[in-house]
C-alpha positions as CSV (number, residue, x, y, z in Angstrom):
1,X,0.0,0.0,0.0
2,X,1.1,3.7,-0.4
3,X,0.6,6.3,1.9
4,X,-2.1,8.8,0.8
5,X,-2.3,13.1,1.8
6,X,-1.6,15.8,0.4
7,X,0.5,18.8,1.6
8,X,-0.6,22.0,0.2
9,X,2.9,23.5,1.1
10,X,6.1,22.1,0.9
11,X,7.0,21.0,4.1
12,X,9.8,18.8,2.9
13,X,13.3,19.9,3.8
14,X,15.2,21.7,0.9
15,X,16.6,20.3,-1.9
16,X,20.6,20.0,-1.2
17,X,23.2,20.7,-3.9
18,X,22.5,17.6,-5.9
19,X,18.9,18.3,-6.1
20,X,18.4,15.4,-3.2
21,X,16.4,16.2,0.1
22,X,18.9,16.5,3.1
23,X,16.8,15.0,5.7
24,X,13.6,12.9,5.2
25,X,10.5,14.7,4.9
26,X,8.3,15.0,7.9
27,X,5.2,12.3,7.6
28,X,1.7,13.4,7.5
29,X,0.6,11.0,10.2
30,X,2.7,10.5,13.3
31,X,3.4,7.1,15.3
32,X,0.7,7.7,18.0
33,X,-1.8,7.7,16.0
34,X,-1.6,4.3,14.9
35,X,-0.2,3.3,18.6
36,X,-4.0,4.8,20.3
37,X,-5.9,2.8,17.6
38,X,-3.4,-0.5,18.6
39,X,-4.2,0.3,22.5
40,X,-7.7,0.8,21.6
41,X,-8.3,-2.2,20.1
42,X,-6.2,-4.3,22.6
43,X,-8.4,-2.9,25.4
44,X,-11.3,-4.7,23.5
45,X,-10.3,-7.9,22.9
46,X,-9.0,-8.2,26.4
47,X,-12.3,-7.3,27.3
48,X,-14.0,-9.9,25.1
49,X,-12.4,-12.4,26.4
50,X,-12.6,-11.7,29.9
51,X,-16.5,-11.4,29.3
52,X,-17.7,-14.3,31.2
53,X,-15.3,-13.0,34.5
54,X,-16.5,-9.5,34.2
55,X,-20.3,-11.0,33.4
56,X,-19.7,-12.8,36.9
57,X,-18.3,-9.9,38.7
58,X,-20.9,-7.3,38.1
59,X,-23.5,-9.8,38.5
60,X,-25.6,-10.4,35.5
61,X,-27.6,-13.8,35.2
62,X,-27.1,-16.8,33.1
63,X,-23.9,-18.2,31.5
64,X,-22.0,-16.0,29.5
65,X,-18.8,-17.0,26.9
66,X,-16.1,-14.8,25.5
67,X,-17.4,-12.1,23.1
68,X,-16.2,-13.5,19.7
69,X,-19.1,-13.0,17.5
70,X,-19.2,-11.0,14.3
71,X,-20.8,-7.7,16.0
72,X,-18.3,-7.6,18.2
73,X,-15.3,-7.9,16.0
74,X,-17.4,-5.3,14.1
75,X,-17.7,-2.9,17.7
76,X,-13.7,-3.1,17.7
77,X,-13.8,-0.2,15.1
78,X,-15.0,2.3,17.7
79,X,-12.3,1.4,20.0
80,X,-9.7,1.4,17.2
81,X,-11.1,4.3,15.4
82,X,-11.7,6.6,18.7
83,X,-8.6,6.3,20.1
84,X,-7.0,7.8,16.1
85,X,-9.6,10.4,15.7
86,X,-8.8,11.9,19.8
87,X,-5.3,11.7,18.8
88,X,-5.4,13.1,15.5
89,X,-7.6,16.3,16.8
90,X,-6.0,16.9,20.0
91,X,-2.7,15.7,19.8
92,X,-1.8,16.1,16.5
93,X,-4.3,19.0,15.8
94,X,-4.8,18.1,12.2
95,X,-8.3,19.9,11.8
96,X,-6.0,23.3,12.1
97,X,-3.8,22.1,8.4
98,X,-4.7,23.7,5.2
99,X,-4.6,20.6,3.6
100,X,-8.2,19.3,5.3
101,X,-9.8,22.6,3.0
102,X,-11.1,24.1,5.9
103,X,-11.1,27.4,7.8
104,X,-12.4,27.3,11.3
105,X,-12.8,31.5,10.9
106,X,-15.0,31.8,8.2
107,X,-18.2,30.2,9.7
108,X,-20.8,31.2,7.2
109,X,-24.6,31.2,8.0
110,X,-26.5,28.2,7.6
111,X,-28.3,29.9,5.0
112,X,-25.2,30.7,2.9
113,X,-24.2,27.3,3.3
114,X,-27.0,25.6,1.4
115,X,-26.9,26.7,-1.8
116,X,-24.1,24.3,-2.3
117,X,-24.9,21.9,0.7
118,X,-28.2,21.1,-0.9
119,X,-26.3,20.4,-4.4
120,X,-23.8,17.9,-3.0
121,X,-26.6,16.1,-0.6
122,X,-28.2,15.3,-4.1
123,X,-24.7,14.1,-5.2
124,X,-23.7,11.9,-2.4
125,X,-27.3,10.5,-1.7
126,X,-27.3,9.5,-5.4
127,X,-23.8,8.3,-5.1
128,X,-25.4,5.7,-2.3
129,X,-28.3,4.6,-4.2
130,X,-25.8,3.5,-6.9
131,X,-23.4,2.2,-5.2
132,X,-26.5,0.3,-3.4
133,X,-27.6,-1.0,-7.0
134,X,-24.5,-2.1,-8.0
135,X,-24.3,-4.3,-4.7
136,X,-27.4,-5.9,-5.4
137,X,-26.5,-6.5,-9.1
138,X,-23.1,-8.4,-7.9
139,X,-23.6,-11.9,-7.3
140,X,-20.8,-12.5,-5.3
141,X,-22.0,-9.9,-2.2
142,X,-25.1,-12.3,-1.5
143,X,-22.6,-15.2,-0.3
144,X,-20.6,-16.4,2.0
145,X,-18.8,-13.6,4.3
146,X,-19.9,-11.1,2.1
147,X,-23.4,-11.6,3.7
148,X,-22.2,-9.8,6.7
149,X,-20.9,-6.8,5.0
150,X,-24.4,-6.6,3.3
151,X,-26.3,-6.9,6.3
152,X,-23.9,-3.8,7.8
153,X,-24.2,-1.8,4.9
154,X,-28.1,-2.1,5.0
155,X,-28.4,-1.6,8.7
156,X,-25.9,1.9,8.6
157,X,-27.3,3.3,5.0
158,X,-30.4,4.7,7.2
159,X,-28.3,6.6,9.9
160,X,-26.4,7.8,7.2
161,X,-28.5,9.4,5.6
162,X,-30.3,10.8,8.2
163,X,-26.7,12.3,9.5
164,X,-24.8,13.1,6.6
165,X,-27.4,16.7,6.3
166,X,-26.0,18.1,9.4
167,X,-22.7,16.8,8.4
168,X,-22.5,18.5,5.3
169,X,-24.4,21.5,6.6
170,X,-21.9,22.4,8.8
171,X,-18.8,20.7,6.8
172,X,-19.7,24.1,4.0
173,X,-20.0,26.6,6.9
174,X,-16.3,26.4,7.2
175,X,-15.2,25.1,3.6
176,X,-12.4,27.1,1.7
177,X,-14.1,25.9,-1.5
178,X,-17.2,24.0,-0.9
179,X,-18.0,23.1,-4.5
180,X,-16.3,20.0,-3.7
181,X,-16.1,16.7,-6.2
182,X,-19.2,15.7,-4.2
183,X,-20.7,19.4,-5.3
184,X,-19.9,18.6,-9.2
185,X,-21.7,15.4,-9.3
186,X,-24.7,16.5,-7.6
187,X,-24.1,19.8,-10.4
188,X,-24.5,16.8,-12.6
189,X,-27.7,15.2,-11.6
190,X,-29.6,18.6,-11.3
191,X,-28.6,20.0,-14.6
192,X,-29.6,16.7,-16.1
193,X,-32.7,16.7,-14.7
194,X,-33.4,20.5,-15.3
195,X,-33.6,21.2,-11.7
196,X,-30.5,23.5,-11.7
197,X,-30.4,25.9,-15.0
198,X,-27.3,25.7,-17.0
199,X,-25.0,28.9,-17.1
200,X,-25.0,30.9,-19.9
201,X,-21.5,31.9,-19.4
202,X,-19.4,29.0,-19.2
203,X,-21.4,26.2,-20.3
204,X,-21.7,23.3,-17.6
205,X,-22.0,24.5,-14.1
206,X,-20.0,20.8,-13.2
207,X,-16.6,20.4,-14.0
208,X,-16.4,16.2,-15.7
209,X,-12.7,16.1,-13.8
210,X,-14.6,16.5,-10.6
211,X,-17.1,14.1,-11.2
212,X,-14.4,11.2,-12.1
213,X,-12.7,12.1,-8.9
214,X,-15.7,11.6,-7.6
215,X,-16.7,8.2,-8.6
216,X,-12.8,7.0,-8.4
217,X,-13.1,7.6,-4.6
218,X,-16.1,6.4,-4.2
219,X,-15.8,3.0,-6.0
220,X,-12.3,3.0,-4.1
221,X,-14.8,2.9,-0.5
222,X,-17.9,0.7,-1.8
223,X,-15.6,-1.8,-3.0
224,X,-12.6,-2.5,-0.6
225,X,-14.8,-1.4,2.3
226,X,-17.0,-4.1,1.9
227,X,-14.5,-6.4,1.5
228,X,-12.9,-5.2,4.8
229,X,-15.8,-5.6,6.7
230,X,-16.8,-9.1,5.2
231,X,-13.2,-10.3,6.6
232,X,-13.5,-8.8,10.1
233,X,-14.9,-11.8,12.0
234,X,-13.5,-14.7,11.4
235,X,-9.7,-13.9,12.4
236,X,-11.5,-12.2,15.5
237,X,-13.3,-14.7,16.7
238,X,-10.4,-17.0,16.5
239,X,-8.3,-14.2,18.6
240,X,-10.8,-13.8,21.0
241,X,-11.8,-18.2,21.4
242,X,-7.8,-19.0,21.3
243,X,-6.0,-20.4,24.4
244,X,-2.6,-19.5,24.2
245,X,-1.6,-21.5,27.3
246,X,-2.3,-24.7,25.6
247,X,-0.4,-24.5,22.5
248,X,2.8,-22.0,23.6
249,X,4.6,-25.7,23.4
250,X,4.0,-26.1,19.8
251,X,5.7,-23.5,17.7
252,X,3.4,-24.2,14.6
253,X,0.3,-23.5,16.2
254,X,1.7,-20.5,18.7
255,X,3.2,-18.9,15.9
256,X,0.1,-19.4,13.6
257,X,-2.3,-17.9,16.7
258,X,0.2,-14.7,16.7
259,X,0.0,-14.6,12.9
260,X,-3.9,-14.3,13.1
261,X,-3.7,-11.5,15.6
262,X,-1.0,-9.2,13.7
263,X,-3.7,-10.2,10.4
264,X,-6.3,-8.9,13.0
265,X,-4.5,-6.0,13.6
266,X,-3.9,-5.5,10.1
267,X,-7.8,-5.6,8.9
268,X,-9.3,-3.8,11.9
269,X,-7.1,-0.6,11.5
270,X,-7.2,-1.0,7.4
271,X,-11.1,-1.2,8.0
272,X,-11.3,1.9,9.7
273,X,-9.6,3.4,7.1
274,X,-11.4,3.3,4.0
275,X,-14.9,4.2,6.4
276,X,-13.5,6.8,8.3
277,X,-12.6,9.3,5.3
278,X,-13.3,12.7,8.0
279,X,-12.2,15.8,6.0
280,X,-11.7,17.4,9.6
281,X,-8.9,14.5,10.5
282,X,-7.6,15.4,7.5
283,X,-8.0,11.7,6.5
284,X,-10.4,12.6,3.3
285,X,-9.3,11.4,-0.2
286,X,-8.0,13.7,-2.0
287,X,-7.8,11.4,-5.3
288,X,-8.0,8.3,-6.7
289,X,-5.6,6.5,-8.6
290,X,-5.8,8.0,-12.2
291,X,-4.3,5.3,-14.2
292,X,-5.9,2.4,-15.4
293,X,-2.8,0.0,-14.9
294,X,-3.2,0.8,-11.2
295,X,-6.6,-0.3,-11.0
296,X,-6.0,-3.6,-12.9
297,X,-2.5,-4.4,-10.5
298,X,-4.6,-3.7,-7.2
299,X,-8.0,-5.5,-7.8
300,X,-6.4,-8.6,-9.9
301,X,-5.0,-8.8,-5.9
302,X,-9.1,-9.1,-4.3
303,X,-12.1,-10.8,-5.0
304,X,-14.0,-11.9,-7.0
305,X,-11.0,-11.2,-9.4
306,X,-8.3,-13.2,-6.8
307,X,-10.5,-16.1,-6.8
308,X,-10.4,-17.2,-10.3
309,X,-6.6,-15.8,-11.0
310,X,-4.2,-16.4,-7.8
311,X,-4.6,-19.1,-5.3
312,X,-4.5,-23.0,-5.2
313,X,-6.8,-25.7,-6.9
314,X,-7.1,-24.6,-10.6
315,X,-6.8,-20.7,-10.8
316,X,-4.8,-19.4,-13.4
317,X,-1.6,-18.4,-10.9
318,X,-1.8,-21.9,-8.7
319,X,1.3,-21.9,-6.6
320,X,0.4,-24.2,-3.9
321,X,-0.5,-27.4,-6.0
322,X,0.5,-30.4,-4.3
323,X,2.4,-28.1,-1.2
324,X,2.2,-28.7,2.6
325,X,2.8,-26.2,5.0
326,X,6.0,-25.4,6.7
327,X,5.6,-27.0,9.9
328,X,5.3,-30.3,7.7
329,X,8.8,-29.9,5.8
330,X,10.3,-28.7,9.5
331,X,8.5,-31.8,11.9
332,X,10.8,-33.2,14.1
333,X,13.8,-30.0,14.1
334,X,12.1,-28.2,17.2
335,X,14.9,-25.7,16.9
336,X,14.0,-25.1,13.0
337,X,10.3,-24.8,13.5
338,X,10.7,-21.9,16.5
339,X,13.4,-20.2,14.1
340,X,11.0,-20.3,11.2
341,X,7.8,-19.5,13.6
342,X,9.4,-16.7,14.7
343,X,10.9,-15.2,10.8
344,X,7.1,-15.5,9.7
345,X,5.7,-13.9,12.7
346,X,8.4,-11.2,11.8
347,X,7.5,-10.8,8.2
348,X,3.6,-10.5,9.5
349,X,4.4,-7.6,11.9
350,X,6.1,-5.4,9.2
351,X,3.1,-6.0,7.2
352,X,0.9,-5.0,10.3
353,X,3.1,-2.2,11.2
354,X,2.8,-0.9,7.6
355,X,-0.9,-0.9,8.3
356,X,-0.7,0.3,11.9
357,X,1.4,3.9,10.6
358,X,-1.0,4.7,8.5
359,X,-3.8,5.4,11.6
360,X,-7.1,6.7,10.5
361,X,-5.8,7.0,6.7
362,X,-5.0,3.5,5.3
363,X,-6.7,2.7,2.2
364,X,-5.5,1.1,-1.4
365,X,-5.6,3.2,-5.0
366,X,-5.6,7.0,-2.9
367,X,-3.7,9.5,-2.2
368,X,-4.2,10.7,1.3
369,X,-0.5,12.4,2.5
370,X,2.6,11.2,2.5
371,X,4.2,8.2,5.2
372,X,7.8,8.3,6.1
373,X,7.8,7.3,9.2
374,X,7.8,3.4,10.9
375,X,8.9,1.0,8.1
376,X,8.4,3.4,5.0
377,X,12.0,4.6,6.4
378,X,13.8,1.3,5.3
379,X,11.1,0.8,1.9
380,X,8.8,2.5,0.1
381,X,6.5,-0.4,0.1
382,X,7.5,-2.6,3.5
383,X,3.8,-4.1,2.9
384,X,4.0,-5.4,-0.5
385,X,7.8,-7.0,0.2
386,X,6.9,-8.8,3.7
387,X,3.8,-10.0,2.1
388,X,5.7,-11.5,-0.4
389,X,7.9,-13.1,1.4
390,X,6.0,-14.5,3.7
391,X,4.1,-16.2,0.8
392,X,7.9,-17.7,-0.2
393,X,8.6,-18.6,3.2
394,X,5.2,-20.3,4.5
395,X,4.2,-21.8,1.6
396,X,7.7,-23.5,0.2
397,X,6.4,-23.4,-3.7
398,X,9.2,-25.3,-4.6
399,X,8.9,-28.1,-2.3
400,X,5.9,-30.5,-3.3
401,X,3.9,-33.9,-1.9
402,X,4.1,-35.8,-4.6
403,X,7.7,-35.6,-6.1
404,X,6.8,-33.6,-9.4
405,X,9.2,-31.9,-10.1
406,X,6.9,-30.1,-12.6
407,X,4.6,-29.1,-10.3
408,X,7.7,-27.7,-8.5
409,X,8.9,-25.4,-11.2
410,X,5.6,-24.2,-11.7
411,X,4.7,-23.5,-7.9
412,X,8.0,-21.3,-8.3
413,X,7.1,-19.7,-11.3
414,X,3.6,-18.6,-11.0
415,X,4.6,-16.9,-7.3
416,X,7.2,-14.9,-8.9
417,X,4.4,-13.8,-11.3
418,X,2.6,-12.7,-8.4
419,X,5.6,-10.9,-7.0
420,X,5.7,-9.2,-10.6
421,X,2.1,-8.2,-9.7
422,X,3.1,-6.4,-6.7
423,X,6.1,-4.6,-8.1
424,X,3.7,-3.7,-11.0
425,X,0.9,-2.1,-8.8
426,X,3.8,-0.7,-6.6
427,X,5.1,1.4,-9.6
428,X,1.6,2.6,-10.6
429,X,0.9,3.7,-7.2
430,X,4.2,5.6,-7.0
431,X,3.3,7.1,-10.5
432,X,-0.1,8.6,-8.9
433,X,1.3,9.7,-5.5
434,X,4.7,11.1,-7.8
435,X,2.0,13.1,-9.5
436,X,0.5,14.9,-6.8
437,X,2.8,15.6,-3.9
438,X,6.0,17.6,-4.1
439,X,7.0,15.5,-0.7
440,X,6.4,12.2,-1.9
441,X,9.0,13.6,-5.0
442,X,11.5,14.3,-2.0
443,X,10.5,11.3,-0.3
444,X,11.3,9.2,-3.2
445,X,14.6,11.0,-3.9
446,X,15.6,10.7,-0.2
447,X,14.8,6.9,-0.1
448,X,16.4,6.0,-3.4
449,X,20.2,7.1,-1.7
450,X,19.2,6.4,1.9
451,X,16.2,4.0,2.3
452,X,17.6,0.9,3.9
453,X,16.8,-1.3,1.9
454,X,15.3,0.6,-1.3
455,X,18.8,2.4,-1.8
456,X,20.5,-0.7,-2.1
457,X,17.9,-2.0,-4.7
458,X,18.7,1.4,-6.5
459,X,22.0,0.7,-6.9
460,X,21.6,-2.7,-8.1
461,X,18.8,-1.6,-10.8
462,X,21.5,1.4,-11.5
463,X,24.1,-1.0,-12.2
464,X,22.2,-3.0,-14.4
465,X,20.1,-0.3,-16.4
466,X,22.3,2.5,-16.1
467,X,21.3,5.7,-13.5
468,X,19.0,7.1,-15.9
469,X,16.5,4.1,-14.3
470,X,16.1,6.1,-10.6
471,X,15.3,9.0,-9.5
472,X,11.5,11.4,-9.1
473,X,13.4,14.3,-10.1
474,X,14.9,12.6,-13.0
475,X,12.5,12.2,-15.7
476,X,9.2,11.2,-13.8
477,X,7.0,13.7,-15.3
478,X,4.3,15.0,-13.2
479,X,1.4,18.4,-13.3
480,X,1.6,21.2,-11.4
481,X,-1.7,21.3,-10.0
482,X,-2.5,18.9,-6.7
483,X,-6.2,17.3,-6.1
484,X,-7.2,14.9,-3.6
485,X,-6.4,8.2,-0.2
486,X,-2.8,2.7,-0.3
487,X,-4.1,-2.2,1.3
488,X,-4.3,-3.2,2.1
């Protein structure tokens, strides 16, 4: 994933002699943020599982179990979001940056904010209904754990509505420029359906730009937060059920049970993310990926695409035909299996700690500010690499049950043609954010001669293709104007 805000100033350290940042640029979101979600959310599930204790000390009736059911993995968002949002506001004071759009001096009237209030609650109530449509149209969101996301979706859409009037009410009193993407599309509608007249000036009173923005966030939220909430329960209720005391001696099923809960960690926090897109947390989108290539990297990564390209059984890139996992290749070297446990329980906490930095603003295919903090100081995408190994590591490709050498080779093969998929969507998702940002253009300058780990793969694609290869201020073309959230 890539990090996603904008900076409407420069806050990047200047350029030194060699056109090259000095220091690495400040990061949008600071470490506590993410830490108060991580607390947050710890605080629940200790209380979910001490349920029945707590049941039996304040004296309610009946039995009671651990709280591992799907509305309670769902109630972990408060804790995990709350936590961010009190953090952001008062700690980090991110309703006070120009980059949220908003000036807490000018509050306007109510009656000069709905002019153009009343235009953009056409657009985003619209937006819903389609979105709605398209959900119903979709086979795949009417089975298996995408029933749950449906049944969230159609229990919130109500409140929603009902709250987003005073939200965007009082969102416009303070709005440097109110006629927001949102505002175009709603433009849109009305002009179509002769309920707003058309300028005779300038021709449309919507600008089509704005309205694509528009729908690339929005199609960025309807479909990976779906998918986020369809996979919060499972891994939660496992969490929350699990007895650690009973399998600590076994280092494949200890180090599976910590796995799950950095996975947990990783979805919960990612979850909140693509809902919680506040424009006073400064976690609103401020655009979606532009390029088609991006699109087709990220979502050949998710279902439904995921389930008939990458995977097992007979999808196009199988890469775990006849394999058995590593505690199978490692069984009977107890000093193997704890050194391997604890390398994949590793490679899973870099992936949740890429998650984790990203606090209120995760979210795949938008720009939303810039990370360089936590592990975006050793790799631009610490996500996409630990990911990948992991995959290498856990599931052995090249080691197969029945001796085929064949099958072998091919396991190999098509995982490296995954990999290729990741380095693929991680260049189009540098393109976009390269695009928008001055600092990311530092950023990227400052990681390719000091990043840990991506300077060293600089010099090694340098050495190969020459220096011409490296470089955002050497030949990565980019406009001069900045619009508007990058997950996994």
């Amino acid at each position: 994933m890539s990090a996603d805000i904008p900076s409407t100033e420069r806050s990047g350290p200047l350029p030194s002699a060699k056109g090259l940042p000095k220091r690495l640029p400040k990061s949008d979101v600071s470490s506590g943020v993410g830490l108060a979600g991580l607390l947050g959310l710890f605080v629940w599930i200790l209380f979910c599982r001490t349920f029945p204790l707590i049941a039996e000390a304040i004296g309610l009736e009946g039995q009671y179990g651990v709280l591992s059911g799907p509305y309670a993995a769902l109630t972990a968002m408060i804790f995990t979001a709350g936590p961010m949002a009190i953090w952001s506001l008062l700690v980090d004071r991110v309703h006070l940056r120009p980059s949220t759009g908003l000036d807490w001096n000018l509050k306007r009237s109510v009656q000069a904010a709905m002019p153009t209030a009343t235009i953009k609650i056409v657009g985003l109530w619209a937006t819903w209904a389609i979105i709605a449509a398209l959900y119903c149209v979709c086979r795949w969101y009417w089975d298996g754990q995408y029933l749950f996301a449906m049944e969230v979706l159609g229990f919130a859409i109500l409140p929603m509505v009902v709250l987003s009037v005073p939200y965007i009410i009082w969102l416009d009193r303070f709005m440097t420029q109110p006629k927001d993407a949102t505002w175009h599309f709603g433009a849109m509608l009305c002009q179509g359906f002769g309920l707003m007249p058309r300028p005779d000036t300038d021709g449309a009173a919507f600008d089509r730009e704005a309205v694509k923005k528009h729908w690339r966030a929005w199609i960025i939220k309807a479909f990976f937060g779906a998918f986020m909430i369809s996979i919060l329960p499972p891994g939660f209720a496992y969490i929350v059920e699990a007895t650690p005391a009973q399998i600590i001696s076994n280092p494949v099923e200890f180090g599976m049970l910590l796995i799950t809960l950095l996975f947990v960690i990783d979805v919960q926090i990612g979850t909140v993310g693509y809902l919680f897109t506040l424009r006073p947390l400064d976690a609103h989108i401020r655009s979606g990926n532009p390029f088609l290539s991006g699109w087709l990297a990220a979502l050949l990564c998710y279902p439904p695409f995921v389930w008939g390209i990458i995977g097992n059984n007979n999808q196009i890139l199988s890469y775990e035909a006849s394999t058995a996992t590593w505690g199978h290749w490692f069984a009977g070297n107890p000093t193997l299996l704890w050194v391997w446990a604890a390398w994949l329980i590793f490679l899973t906490g870099v992936y949740a700690w890429a998650t984790v930095v990203f606090g209120i603003r995760f979210s795949n295919l938008t720009y939303r500010g810039v990370l360089t903090n936590g592990p975006y100081r050793f790799t631009r995408h610490p996500a996409y690499l630990s990911k990948n190994l992991f995959w290498w590591c856990s599931v052995l490709p090249f080691f197969v049950m029945n001796g085929s050498l064949t099958d072998g080779i091919r396991n190999t093969f098509f995982l490296a043609v995954v990999g290729g998929i990741y380095y693929w969507r991680a260049r189009t998702e540098e393109k976009h954010l390269l695009s928008e940002d001055p600092k990311y253009r530092e950023y990227y300058d400052w990681m390719e001669e000091n990043g840990v780990i991506t300077s060293r793969l600089a010099w090694v694609k340098r050495a190969i293709f020459g220096r011409f290869t490296s470089g955002a201020s050497r030949g990565v073309a980019h406009p001069a104007q900045s619009s508007q959230e990058p997950a996994e």
